[in-house]
SEZA-534364 format. One record per residue (C-alpha): residue number from 1; residue in one letter; chain; x, y, z. Coordinates in Angstrom, 3 decimals. Layout:
N
SITE   nr  rest  kette      east     north        up
SITE  NUM     a      A         X         Y         Z
...
# end
This chain:
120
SITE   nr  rest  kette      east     north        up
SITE    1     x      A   114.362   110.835    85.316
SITE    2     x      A   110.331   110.442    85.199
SITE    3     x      A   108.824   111.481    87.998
SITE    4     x      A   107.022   108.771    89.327
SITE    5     x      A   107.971   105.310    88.566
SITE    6     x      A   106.857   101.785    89.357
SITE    7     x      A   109.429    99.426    90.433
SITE    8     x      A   109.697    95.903    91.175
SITE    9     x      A   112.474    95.460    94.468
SITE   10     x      A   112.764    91.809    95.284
SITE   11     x      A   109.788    90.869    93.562
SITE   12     x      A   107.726    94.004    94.996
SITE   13     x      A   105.826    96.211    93.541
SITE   14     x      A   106.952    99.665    94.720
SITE   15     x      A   105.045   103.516    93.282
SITE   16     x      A   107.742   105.978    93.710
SITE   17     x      A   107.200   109.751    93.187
SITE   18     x      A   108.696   113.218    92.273
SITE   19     x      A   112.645   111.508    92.135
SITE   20     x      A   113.690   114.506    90.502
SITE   21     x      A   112.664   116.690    94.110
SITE   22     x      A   115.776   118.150    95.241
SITE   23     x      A   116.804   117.337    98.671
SITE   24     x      A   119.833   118.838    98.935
SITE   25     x      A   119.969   122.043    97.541
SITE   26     x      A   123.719   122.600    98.173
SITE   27     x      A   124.747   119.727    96.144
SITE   28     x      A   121.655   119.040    93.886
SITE   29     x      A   121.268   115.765    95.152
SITE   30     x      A   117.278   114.350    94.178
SITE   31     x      A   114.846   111.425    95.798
SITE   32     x      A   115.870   109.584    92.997
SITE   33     x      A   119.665   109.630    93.775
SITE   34     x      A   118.786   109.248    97.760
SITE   35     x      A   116.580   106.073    96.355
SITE   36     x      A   119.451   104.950    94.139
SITE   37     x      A   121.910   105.624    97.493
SITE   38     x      A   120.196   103.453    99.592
SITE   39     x      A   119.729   100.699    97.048
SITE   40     x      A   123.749   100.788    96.568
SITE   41     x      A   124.424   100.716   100.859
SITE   42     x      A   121.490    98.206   101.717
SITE   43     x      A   124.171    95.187   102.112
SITE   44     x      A   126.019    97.411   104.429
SITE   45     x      A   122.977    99.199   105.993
SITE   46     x      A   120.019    96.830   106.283
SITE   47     x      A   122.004    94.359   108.867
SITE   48     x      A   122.119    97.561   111.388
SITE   49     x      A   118.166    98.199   110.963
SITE   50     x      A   116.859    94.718   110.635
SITE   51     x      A   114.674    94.096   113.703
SITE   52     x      A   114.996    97.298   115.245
SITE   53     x      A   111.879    99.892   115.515
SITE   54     x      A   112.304   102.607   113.328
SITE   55     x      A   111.908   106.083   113.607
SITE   56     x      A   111.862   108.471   110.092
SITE   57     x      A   112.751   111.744   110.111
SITE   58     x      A   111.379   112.877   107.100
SITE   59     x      A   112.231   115.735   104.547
SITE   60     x      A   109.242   116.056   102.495
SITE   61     x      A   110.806   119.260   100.881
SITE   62     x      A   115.044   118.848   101.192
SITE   63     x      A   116.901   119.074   104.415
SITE   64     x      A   116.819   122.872   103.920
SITE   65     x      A   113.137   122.694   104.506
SITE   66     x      A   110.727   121.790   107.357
SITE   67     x      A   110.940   117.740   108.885
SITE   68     x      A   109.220   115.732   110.903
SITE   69     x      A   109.796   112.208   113.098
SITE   70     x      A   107.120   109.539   112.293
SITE   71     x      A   107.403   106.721   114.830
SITE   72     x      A   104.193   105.030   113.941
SITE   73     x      A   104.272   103.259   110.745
SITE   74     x      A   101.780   105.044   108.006
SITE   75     x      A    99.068   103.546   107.969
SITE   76     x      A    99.210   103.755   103.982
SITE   77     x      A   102.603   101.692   103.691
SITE   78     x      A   102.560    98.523   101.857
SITE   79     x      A   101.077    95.042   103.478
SITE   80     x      A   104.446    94.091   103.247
SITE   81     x      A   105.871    96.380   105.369
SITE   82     x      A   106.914    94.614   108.503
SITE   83     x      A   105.928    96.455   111.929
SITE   84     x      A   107.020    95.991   115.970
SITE   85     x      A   104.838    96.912   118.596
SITE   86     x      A   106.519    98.904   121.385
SITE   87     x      A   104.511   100.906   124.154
SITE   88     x      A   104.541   104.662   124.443
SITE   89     x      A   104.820   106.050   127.642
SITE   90     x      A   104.964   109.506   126.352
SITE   91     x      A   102.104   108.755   124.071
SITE   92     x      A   100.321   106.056   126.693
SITE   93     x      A    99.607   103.597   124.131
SITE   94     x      A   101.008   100.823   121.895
SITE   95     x      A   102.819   102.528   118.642
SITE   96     x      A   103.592   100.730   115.386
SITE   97     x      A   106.830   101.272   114.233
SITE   98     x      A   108.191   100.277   110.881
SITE   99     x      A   110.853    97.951   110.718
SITE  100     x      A   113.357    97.800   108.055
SITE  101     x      A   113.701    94.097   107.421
SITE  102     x      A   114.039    94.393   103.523
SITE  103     x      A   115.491    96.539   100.212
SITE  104     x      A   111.648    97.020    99.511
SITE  105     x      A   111.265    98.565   102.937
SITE  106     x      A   114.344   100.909   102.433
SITE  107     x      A   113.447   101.814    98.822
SITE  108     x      A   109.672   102.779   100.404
SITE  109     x      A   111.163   104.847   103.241
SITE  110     x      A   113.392   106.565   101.126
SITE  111     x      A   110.541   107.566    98.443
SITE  112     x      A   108.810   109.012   101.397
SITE  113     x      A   112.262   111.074   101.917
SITE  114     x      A   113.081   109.465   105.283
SITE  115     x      A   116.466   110.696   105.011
SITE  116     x      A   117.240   109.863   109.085
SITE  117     x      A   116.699   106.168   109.886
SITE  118     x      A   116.682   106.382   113.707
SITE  119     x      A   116.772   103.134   115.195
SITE  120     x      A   115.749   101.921   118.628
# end
Protein backbone atom coordinates (compact mmCIF):
# COMPACT_ATOMS: atom_id res chain seq x y z
CA UNK A 1 0.00 0.00 0.00
CA UNK A 2 1.57 3.60 -1.00
CA UNK A 3 1.84 5.69 1.60
CA UNK A 4 -0.04 8.57 0.88
CA UNK A 5 -2.83 8.47 -1.49
CA UNK A 6 -5.42 10.78 -2.99
CA UNK A 7 -8.88 9.64 -2.98
CA UNK A 8 -12.07 10.72 -4.28
CA UNK A 9 -15.10 9.68 -1.37
CA UNK A 10 -18.43 10.81 -2.68
CA UNK A 11 -17.07 13.04 -5.11
CA UNK A 12 -14.32 14.47 -2.55
CA UNK A 13 -11.11 14.93 -2.84
CA UNK A 14 -9.44 13.38 0.23
CA UNK A 15 -4.96 13.36 0.86
CA UNK A 16 -4.44 10.44 3.03
CA UNK A 17 -1.03 9.60 4.60
CA UNK A 18 1.39 6.92 6.03
CA UNK A 19 -1.66 3.91 5.64
CA UNK A 20 0.91 1.49 6.15
CA UNK A 21 1.51 3.13 10.12
CA UNK A 22 0.74 0.40 12.38
CA UNK A 23 -1.84 1.05 14.90
CA UNK A 24 -2.16 -1.94 16.46
CA UNK A 25 0.88 -3.54 17.12
CA UNK A 26 -0.65 -6.74 18.58
CA UNK A 27 -2.47 -7.57 15.51
CA UNK A 28 -0.63 -5.53 12.77
CA UNK A 29 -3.56 -3.74 11.92
CA UNK A 30 -2.43 -0.20 9.67
CA UNK A 31 -4.32 3.41 8.95
CA UNK A 32 -5.00 1.98 5.83
CA UNK A 33 -7.01 -1.05 7.13
CA UNK A 34 -8.64 1.35 10.02
CA UNK A 35 -9.51 3.68 6.74
CA UNK A 36 -10.72 0.65 4.80
CA UNK A 37 -12.76 -0.42 8.32
CA UNK A 38 -14.59 2.52 8.54
CA UNK A 39 -15.42 2.77 4.87
CA UNK A 40 -16.96 -0.96 5.21
CA UNK A 41 -19.19 0.11 8.78
CA UNK A 42 -20.19 3.75 7.59
CA UNK A 43 -23.92 2.44 6.70
CA UNK A 44 -24.03 1.05 10.13
CA UNK A 45 -21.95 3.79 11.88
CA UNK A 46 -22.58 7.19 10.30
CA UNK A 47 -26.53 7.17 11.38
CA UNK A 48 -25.18 7.09 15.23
CA UNK A 49 -22.71 10.20 14.56
CA UNK A 50 -24.69 12.24 12.15
CA UNK A 51 -25.52 15.51 13.93
CA UNK A 52 -23.84 14.88 17.02
CA UNK A 53 -20.53 16.95 18.14
CA UNK A 54 -17.66 14.94 17.93
CA UNK A 55 -14.89 14.37 20.02
CA UNK A 56 -11.48 12.36 18.47
CA UNK A 57 -9.34 10.62 20.45
CA UNK A 58 -6.53 10.34 18.38
CA UNK A 59 -3.58 7.78 18.03
CA UNK A 60 -1.09 9.52 16.03
CA UNK A 61 1.40 6.59 16.75
CA UNK A 62 -0.97 3.11 17.50
CA UNK A 63 -3.03 2.65 20.56
CA UNK A 64 0.18 1.42 22.25
CA UNK A 65 1.45 4.92 22.00
CA UNK A 66 0.59 8.39 23.42
CA UNK A 67 -3.32 9.98 22.46
CA UNK A 68 -4.99 12.85 22.70
CA UNK A 69 -8.95 14.22 22.63
CA UNK A 70 -9.47 17.04 20.05
CA UNK A 71 -12.89 18.59 20.60
CA UNK A 72 -12.37 21.56 18.40
CA UNK A 73 -12.40 20.79 14.82
CA UNK A 74 -8.69 21.40 13.16
CA UNK A 75 -8.62 24.20 11.84
CA UNK A 76 -6.78 22.49 8.73
CA UNK A 77 -9.80 20.02 7.92
CA UNK A 78 -11.45 20.29 4.67
CA UNK A 79 -14.20 23.23 3.81
CA UNK A 80 -16.36 20.47 3.67
CA UNK A 81 -16.14 19.36 6.91
CA UNK A 82 -19.35 20.17 8.66
CA UNK A 83 -18.96 21.80 12.30
CA UNK A 84 -21.57 22.52 15.53
CA UNK A 85 -21.01 25.17 17.81
CA UNK A 86 -21.43 24.18 21.47
CA UNK A 87 -20.17 26.40 24.50
CA UNK A 88 -17.38 25.38 26.82
CA UNK A 89 -17.82 25.95 30.24
CA UNK A 90 -14.63 24.31 31.12
CA UNK A 91 -12.93 26.17 28.36
CA UNK A 92 -15.37 29.53 28.71
CA UNK A 93 -15.85 29.90 25.13
CA UNK A 94 -17.67 28.63 22.01
CA UNK A 95 -15.75 25.30 20.61
CA UNK A 96 -16.08 23.91 17.09
CA UNK A 97 -16.62 20.47 17.00
CA UNK A 98 -16.55 18.29 13.95
CA UNK A 99 -19.50 16.58 12.98
CA UNK A 100 -19.59 13.42 11.15
CA UNK A 101 -22.35 13.96 8.64
CA UNK A 102 -20.58 12.09 5.69
CA UNK A 103 -18.12 8.92 4.42
CA UNK A 104 -15.71 11.87 3.46
CA UNK A 105 -15.82 13.06 7.05
CA UNK A 106 -15.17 9.49 8.46
CA UNK A 107 -12.49 8.62 5.86
CA UNK A 108 -10.72 12.25 7.05
CA UNK A 109 -11.01 11.42 10.76
CA UNK A 110 -9.76 8.15 10.36
CA UNK A 111 -6.53 9.33 8.24
CA UNK A 112 -5.90 11.55 11.16
CA UNK A 113 -6.08 8.12 13.31
CA UNK A 114 -9.17 9.16 15.30
CA UNK A 115 -9.62 5.73 16.34
CA UNK A 116 -12.39 6.86 19.33
CA UNK A 117 -15.37 8.72 17.85
CA UNK A 118 -16.86 10.14 21.08
CA UNK A 119 -20.08 11.58 20.51
CA UNK A 120 -22.05 14.15 22.46
Amino acid sequence: MPEKAELVVEGKKLAVSNLNKVLYPKVGFTKGQVIDYYIRIAPVLLPHLRDRPLTMKRYPNGVDAEFFYEKNCPSHRPKWVKTAKVWSEGNNRIMHYCLAQDLPTLVWAANLADLELHTS
